[in-house]
C-alpha positions in Angstrom: -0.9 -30.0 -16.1 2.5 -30.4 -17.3 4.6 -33.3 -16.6 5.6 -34.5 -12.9 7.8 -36.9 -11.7 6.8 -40.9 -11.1 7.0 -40.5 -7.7 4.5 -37.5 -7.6 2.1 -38.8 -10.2 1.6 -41.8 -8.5 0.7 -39.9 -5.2 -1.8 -37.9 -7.0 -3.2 -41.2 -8.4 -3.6 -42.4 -5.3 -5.3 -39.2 -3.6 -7.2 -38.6 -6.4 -8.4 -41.9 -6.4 -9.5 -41.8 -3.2 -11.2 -38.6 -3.1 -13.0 -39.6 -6.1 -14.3 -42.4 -4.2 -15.2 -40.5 -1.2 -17.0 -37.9 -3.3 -14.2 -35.3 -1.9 -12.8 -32.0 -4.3 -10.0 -33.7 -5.9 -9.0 -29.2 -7.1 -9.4 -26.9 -4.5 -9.2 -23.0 -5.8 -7.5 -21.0 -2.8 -8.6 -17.1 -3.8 -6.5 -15.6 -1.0 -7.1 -12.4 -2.1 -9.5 -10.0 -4.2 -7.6 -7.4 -4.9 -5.4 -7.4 -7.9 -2.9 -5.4 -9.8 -4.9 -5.7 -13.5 -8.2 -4.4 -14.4 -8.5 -7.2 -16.9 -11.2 -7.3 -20.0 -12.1 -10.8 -19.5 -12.2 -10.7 -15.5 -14.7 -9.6 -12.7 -11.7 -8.7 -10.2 -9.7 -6.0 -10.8 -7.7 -2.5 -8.6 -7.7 -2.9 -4.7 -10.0 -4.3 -2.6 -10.7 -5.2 1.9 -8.3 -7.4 2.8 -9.1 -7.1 6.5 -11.1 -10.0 6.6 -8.5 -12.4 4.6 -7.9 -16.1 6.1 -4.2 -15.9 7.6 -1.8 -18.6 6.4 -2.1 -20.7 9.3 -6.3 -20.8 8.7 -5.2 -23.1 5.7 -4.6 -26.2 7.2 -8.1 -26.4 8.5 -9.3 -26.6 5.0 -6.7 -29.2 4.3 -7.4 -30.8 6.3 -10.7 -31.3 5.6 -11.1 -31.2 2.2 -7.8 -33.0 1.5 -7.2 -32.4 -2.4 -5.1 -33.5 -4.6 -4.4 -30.1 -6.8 -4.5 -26.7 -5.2 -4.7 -23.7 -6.9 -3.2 -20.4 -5.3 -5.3 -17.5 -7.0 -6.9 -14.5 -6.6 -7.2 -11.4 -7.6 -3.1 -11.8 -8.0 -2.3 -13.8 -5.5 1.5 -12.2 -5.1 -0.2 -8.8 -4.1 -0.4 -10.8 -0.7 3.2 -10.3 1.4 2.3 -13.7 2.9 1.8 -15.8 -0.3 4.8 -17.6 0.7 3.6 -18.3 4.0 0.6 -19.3 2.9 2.3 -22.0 0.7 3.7 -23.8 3.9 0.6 -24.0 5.3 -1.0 -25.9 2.3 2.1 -28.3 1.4 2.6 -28.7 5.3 6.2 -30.2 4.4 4.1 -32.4 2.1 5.1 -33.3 -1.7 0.9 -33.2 -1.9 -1.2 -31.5 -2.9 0.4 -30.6 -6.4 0.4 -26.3 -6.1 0.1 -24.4 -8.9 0.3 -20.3 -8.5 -2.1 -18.6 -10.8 -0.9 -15.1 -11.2 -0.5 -11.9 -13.9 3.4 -12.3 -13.0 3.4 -8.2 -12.3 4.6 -8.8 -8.7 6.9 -11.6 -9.1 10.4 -11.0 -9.1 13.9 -14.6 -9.3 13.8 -14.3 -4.9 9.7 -14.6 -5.0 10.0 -17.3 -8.0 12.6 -19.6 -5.7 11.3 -18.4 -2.3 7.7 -20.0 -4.0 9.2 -23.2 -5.1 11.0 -23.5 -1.9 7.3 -23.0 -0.1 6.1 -25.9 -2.4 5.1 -24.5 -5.4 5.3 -27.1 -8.3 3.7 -25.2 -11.5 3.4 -21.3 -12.0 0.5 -20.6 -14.8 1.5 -17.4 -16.1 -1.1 -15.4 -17.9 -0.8 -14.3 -21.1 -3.2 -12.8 -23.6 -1.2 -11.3 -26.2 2.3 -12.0 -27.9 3.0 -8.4 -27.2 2.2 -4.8 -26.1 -1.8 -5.6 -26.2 -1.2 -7.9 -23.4 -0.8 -4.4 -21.3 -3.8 -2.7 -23.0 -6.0 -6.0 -22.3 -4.9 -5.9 -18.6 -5.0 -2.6 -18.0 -1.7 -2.7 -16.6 1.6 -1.0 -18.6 4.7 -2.4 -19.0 3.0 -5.5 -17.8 4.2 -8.0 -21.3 8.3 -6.3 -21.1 8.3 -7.5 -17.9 6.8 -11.5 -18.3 9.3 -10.8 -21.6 12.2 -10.1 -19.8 11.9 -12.6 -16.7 10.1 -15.2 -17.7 13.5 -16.8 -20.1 15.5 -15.5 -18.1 13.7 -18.2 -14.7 13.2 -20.8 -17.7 17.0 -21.5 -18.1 17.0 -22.5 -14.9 15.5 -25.4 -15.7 12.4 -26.4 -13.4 10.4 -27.1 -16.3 7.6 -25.5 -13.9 6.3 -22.5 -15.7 3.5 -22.8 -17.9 1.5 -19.9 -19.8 -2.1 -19.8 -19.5 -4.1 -17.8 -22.6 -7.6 -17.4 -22.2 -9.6 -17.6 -25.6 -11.5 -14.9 -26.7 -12.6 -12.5 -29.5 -10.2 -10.4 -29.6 -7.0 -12.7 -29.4 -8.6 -15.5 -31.8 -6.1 -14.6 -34.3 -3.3 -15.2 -31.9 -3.5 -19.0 -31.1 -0.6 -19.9 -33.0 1.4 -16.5 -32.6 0.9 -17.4 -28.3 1.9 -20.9 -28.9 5.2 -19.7 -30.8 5.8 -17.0 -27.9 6.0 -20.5 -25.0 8.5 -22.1 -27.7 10.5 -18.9 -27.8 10.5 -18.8 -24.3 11.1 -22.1 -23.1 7.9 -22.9 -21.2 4.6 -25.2 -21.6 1.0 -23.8 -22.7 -2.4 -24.0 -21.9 -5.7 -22.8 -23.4 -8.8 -21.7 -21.7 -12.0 -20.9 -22.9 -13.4 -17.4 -22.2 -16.6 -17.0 -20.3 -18.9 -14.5 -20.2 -20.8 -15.2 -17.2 -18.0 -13.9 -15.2 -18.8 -10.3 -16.3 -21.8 -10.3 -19.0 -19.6 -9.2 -21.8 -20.4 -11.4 -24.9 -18.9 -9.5 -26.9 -15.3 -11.3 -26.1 -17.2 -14.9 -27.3 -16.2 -16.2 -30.2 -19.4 -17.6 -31.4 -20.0 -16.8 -34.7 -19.4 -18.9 -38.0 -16.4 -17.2 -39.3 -15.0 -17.3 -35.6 -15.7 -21.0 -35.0 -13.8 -21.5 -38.4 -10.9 -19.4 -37.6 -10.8 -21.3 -33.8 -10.9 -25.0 -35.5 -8.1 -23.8 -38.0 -5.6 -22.1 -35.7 -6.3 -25.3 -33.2 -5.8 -27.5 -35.7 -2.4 -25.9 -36.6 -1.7 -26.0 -33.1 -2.6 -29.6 -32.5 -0.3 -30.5 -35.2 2.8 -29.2 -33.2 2.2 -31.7 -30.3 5.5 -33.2 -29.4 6.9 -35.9 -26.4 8.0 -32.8 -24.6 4.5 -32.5 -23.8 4.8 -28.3 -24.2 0.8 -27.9 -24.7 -0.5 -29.2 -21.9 -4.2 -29.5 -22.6 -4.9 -32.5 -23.6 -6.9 -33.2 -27.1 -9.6 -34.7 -25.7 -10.2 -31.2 -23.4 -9.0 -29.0 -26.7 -12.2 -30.8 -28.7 -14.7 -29.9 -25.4 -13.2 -26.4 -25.7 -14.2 -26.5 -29.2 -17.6 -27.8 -28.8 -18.2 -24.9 -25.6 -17.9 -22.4 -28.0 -19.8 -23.5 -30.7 -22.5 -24.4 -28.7 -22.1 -21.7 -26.5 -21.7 -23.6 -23.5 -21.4 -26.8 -21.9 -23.7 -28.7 -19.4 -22.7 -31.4 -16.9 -20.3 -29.1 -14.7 -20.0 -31.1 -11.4 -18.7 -27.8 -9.2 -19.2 -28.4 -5.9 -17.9 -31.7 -5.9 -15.0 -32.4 -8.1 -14.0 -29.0 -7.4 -14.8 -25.8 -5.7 -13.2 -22.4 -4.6 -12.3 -21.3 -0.9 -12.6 -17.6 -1.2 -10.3 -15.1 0.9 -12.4 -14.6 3.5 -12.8 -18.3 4.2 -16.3 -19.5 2.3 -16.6 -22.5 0.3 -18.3 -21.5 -3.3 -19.0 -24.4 -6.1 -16.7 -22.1 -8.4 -15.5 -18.7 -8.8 -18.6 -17.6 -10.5 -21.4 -19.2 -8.4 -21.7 -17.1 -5.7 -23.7 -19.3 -3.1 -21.4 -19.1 0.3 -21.2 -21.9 2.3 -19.1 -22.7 5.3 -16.7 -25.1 5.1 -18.7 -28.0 7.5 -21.4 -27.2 5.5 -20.5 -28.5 2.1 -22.3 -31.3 1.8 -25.3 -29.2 2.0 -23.7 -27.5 -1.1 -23.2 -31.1 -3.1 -27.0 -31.6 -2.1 -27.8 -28.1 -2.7 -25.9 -26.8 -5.9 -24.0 -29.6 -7.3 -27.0 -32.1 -7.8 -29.2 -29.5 -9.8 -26.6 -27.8 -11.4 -28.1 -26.7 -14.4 -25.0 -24.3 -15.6 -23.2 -24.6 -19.0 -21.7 -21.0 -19.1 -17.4 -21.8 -18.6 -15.2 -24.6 -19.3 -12.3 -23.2 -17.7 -9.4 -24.9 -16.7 -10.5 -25.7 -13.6 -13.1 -27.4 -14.5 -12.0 -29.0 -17.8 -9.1 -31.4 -15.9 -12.4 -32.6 -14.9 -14.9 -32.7 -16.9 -14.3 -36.3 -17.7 -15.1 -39.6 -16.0 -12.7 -41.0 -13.9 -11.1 -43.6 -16.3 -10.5 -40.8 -18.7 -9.3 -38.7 -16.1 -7.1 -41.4 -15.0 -5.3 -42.1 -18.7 -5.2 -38.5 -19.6 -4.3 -36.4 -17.1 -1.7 -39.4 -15.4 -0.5 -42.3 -17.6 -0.5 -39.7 -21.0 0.1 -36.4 -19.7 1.7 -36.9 -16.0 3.9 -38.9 -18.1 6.6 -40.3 -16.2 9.4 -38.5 -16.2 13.3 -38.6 -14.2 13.0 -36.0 -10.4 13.6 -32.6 -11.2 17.4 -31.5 -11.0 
């Protein structure tokens, strides 16, 4: 996460604290919808989907209020497909400053009037996807026109100067070579960056792993180069501890001690709980402390270390330094 405010990070702090404690999700993945805009390389969504049986905005603060996390996620499919979204927003910020809400999206559907209608809703941080410093971004997504666009608008909302837009690259085989190239692409544009780690359990493609000797070389190198451009601004917002684990996941071809379920977990669009986006075990939402007992204590899965999921993939000390007193560093409100 990028940086927040004092007053913010020390509400998180104290949520997260207390969830922690509780054994409550301190993330909570809203996918409000399935349908999506992309027909992505790396993703099991994709093209249009039923959305007659989609949670309304107002059948959001039931799971607020009973999950009460610190961090939402707004997702999908492309969550902006939904005319709602912004509606939906209310109903999970409730007025609050918490939970912190970050919109996970392709950017094809936003627009400056969905941008500031969003931050108006409550929307603190818009991850941005990006998988390629140019064209190939469209041919990866399956979606033309797709990187002119994020080209054009993406400055253009950055000189405004909300500090709240922050690219998100998924690592894979075929954009390896592009670590640095997608690192130079946030400078150029003003924004903050963050890596994930591709995963083929979503849609049994291994092909887009990186796992092979000369690919674990070229990953270390290009994330070393990258590590070396760290600055106070804070621009890369992984933190190095969660860059080595990515490094490790992929030469070991996965990681174990995933604690989905319980640190975090995904409501999907038609109002289930699941441990994560690629566990497909449905539970209600009284019911998930039968999904703790059931999933989360013999989860045996090492197959992602997506973002998710590497914010917290850390005990709670570490969490605690990293992700507040280093990297929620405090900083002056937001002009």
């Amino acid at each position: 996460m990028r940086k927040v405010p004092l007053a913010d990070s020390l509400r998180i702090i104290g949520r997260g604290t207390t969830n922690w404690i509780a054994e409550r999700p301190i993330v909570v993945s809203f996918e409000v919808t399935d349908a999506c805009t992309c027909w992505c390389k790396h993703c099991d969504h994709g093209g249009p989907k039923d959305e007659s049986r989609n949670l309304k905005p107002a059948d959001y603060r039931r799971y607020m209020e009973a999950l009460n996390p610190c961090v939402v996620q707004v997702s999908g499919g492309e969550p902006l497909m939904r005319d709602d979204v912004v509606e939906i927003v209310r109903s999970i910020k409730n007025g609050s400053t918490l939970p912190y809400t970050i919109l996970v999206s392709n950017w094809s559907e936003m627009t400056e009037e969905k941008y500031l209608a969003l931050r108006e809703a409550g929307i603190d941080q818009f991850s941005v996807s990006l998988d390629f410093p140019d064209e190939r971004h469209d041919e990866f997504r399956g979606l033309g026109g797709l990187y002119r666009r994020l080209e054009a608008l993406i400055p253009r909302l950055a000189k405004m100067g909300h500090d709240d837009i922050v690219l998100n690259s998924c690592i894979t085989s075929e954009n390896l070579g592009e670590i640095e190239a997608i690192a130079d692409k946030s400078r150029e544009w003003g924004v903050n960056l963050c890596y994930s780690a591709y995963s083929a359990r979503r849609t049994g493609c291994r092909d887009l792993f990186p796992g092979s000797p000369a690919q674990l070389a070229e990953l270390n190198a290009r994330l070393d180069r990258v590590e070396k451009r760290r600055d106070a601004t804070n621009w890369i917002v992984n933190s190095p501890s969660t860059i080595d684990a990515t490094r490790d996941y992929f030469a070991n071809a996965g990681r174990p001690g995933c604690k989905a379920g319980l640190r975090f977990l995904v409501v999907t669009a038609d109002g289930f709980l699941q441990p994560c986006s690629m566990q497909f075990k449905r539970y209600a939402l009284e019911d998930r402390d039968q999904m703790v007992r059931e999933f989360t204590a013999s989860n045996k899965c090492d197959e992602c270390y997506v973002s998710i999921r590497s914010y917290l993939d850390k005990s709670f000390p570490q969490l605690l330094w990293e992700n507040v007193s280093g990297f929620l560093s405090f900083q002056s409100e937001r002009q």
